[in-house]
N, C-alpha and C positions, 0 to 999 in steps of 0.2 A: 553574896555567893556562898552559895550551904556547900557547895563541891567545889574542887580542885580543876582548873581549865586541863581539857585535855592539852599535853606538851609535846613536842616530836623534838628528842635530840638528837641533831642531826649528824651523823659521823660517816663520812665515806673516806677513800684513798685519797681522793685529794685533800684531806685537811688532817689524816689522822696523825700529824706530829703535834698538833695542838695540846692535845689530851689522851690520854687514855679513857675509850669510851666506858672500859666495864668498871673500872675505878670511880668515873665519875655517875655512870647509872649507881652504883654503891653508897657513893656520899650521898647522890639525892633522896637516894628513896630512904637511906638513914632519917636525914632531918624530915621527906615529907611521905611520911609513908602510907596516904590517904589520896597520895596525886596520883591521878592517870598517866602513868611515864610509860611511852613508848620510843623506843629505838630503833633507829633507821642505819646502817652499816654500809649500805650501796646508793648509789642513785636512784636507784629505781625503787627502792622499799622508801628514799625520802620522798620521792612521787606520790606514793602512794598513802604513806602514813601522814603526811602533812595536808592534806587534801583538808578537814574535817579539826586540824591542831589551832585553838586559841592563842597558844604560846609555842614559840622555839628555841631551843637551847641551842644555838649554834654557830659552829666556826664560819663559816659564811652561808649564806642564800642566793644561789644560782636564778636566773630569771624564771627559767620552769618550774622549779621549785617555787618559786613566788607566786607566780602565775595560777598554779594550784591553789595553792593555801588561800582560798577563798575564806574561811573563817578567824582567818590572821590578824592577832591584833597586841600582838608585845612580838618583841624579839630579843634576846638577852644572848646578846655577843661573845665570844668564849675569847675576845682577846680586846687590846686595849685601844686598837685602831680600827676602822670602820671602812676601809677602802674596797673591803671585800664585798658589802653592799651597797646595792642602789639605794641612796637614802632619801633623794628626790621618790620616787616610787611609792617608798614604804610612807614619806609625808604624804602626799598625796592621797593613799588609801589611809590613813588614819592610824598608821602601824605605830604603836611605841618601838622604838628602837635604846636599848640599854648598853654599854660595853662592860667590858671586864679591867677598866683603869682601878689599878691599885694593886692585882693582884700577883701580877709577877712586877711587882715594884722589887720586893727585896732581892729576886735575885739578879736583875736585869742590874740593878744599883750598886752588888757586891760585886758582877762579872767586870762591871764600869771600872770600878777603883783597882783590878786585879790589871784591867789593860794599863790603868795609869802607873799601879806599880813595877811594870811590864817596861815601859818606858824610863819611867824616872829611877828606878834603881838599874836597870842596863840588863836586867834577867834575860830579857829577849838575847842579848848580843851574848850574853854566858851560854844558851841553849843551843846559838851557833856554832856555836864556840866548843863544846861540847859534842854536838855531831860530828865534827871535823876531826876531835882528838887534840883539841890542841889547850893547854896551858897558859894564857894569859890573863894576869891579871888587871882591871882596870877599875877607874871609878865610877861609884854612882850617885847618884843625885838626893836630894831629900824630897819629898811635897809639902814641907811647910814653906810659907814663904810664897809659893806657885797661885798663877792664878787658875780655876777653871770655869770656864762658861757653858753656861747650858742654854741651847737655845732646844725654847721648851718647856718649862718648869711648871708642868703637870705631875702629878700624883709619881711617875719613875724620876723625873726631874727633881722634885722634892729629897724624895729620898738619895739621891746622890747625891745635893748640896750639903744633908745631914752627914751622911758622910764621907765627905768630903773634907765637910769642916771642921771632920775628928781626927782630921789630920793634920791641922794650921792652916787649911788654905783659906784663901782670898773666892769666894763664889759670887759670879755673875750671872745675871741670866737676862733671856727674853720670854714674856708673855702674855698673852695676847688681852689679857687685862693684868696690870703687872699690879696693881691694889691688893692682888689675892697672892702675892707671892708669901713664901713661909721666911721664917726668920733667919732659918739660915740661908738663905741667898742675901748677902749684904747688899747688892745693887741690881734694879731691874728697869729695864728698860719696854716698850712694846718694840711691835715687831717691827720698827723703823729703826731700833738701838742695833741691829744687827753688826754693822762695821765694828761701831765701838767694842761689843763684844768680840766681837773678832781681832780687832788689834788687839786687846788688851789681854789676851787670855794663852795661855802656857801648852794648856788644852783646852780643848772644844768639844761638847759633847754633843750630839743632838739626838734630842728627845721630844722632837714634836711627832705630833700627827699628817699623814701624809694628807692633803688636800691639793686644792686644784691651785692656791699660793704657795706652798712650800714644795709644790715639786721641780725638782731644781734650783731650788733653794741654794746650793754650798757648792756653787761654779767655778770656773774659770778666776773669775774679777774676786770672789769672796777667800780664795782661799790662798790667794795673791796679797789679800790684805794680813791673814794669819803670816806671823814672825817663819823665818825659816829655820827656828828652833820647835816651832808649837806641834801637836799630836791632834788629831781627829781621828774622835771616836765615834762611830756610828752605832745605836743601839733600838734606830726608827725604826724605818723603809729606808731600802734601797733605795727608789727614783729621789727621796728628798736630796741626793748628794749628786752632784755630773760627773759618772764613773770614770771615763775618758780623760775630764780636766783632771779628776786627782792621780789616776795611774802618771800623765805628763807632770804632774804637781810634785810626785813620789820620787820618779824615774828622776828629773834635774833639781829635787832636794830643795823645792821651794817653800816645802812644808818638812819636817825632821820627820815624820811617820801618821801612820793612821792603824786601827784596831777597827773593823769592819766584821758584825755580825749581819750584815743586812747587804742585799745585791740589787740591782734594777732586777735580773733575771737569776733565779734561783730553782734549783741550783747553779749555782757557781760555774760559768763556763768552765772545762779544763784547761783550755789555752789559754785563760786568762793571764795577762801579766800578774797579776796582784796576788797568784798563789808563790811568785817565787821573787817576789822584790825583798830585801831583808829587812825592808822597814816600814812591810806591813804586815801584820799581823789578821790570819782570815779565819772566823768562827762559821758554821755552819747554822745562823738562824737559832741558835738555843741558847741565848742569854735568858730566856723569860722558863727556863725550865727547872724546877724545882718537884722534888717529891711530895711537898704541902699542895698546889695546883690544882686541882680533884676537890679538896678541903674547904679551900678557899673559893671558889668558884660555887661551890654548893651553898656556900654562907651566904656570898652576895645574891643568888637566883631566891632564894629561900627569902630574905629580907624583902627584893625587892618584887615576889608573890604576895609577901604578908599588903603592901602597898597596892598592888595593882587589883586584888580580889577587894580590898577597901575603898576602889576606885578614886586612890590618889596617883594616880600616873605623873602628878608635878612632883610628888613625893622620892619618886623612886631614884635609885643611885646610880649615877652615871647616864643619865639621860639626855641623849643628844637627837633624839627625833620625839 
């Protein structure tokens, strides 16, 4: 291929917390500045401009959107989970389908160990403590010593076992071929190791991919099995947790707390209990946001063009369809 496939990046209101569209039109056309980039800002100019696009750079793909894109044949994901597309469909037409796994690894993995030092040194109970006006002193904990489990240990999994275990701890995990686990997860089990990790762990992270088995994943029975000293941290999806079991899990302190960036329904109801329980801690969906994001995402679209204009589509990174 002597030219560059036409691309449509796709940005409308429903997705634009992902990226910054003009940041990331910037780092592209940086590294390729021989590609046909076109930008699409609404729904109806993605209608339009994807109709005739080989490739799409985008936070998700709506079915009309699909439906058009009669010349469609890569799709390179702007984030690290794929729930957002029909991936049956895009097999089916013959679609590559790429994600964005790795790229908000580091900060998804720095906001992880910020909720664990949130719990285990007692910050959270100073900040209460604090709003109120009030002076007491108390103890806090260390994380050496502590176990934490990662159910998960993909590319943000990884990087939280690293560091994790630059702080003494003990790392467990689950995944889905545990052969490819990195070194720092000292024990890994697949996805029937579940309980185990869950009794065994101090904290809980979970960092899998949402699919049609992990959703509701971390119910009732699961988080009954976690100590009612342990923390769960969510840094997925939403549905992978039963929001309902853990608010009753929260509320009668069958669990010691949870750090939640991720909702079934987002945003965040307001009547939600879990904005005012003291021992849960609620992020708005922005652990994976970093100012490099734009940078890094250009690098991997960039590699994985050099791959797909070579016609190694087995080649390319992050390939799940």
């Amino acid at each position: 291929m002597t030219r560059g496939p036409v691309t449509t990046l796709l940005h409308t209101a429903a997705n634009s917390h992902w990226v910054d569209a003009d940041a990331l039109e910037a780092a592209v056309t940086d590294r390729l500045p021989d590609l046909d980039l076109r930008v699409a800002r609404t729904p109806s100019e993605s209608l339009e401009l994807i109709a005739d696009a080989e490739v799409a750079l985008s936070a998700w793909l709506p079915s009309p959107a699909l439906a058009a894109a009669e010349e469609l044949r890569w799709v390179q994901a702007l984030s690290a989970g794929v729930d957002f597309y029909d991936t049956e469909a895009l097999c089916e037409r013959g679609v590559v389908l790429t994600t964005a796994s790795g790229v908000h690894a580091e900060p998804i993995a720095e906001q992880t160990l910020g909720y664990l030092l949130l719990f285990e040194r007692e910050i959270l109970r100073g900040i209460q403590q604090g709003a109120e006006g009030r002076w007491l002193r108390y103890e806090g904990g260390e994380l050496r010593g502590k176990t934490v489990g990662i159910v998960g240990v993909g590319a943000i999994g990884s990087r939280v076992a690293e560091l994790a275990t630059a702080f003494g701890t003990t790392v467990v995990g689950t995944k889905r071929d545990p052969s490819t686990a990195p070194d720092a997860v000292g024990e890994v089990w697949g996805p029937g190791g579940l309980h185990e990790l869950l009794a065994r762990s101090d904290y809980v992270v979970v960092a899998c991919p949402l699919t049609g088995s992990t959703r509701g994943l971390i119910g009732r029975e699961e988080l009954g099995v976690m100590g009612d000293d342990a923390v769960l941290v969510n840094v997925a999806r939403g549905p992978i947790v039963d929001e309902d079991a853990l608010v009753e899990a929260l509320q009668q302190r069958v669990v010691r707390g949870a750090a939640l960036d991720v909702f079934e329904d987002e945003p965040l109801d307001p009547d939600s209990p879990l904005w005012n329980l003291p021992n849960a801690v609620v992020t708005p969906h922005m652990a994976g946001s970093t100012p490099h994001k734009e940078r890094r995402l250009a690098d991997l679209f960039a590699a994985n063009l050099a791959a797909f204009r070579e016609g190694d589509t087995d080649g390319m990174e992050n390939r799940v369809v």
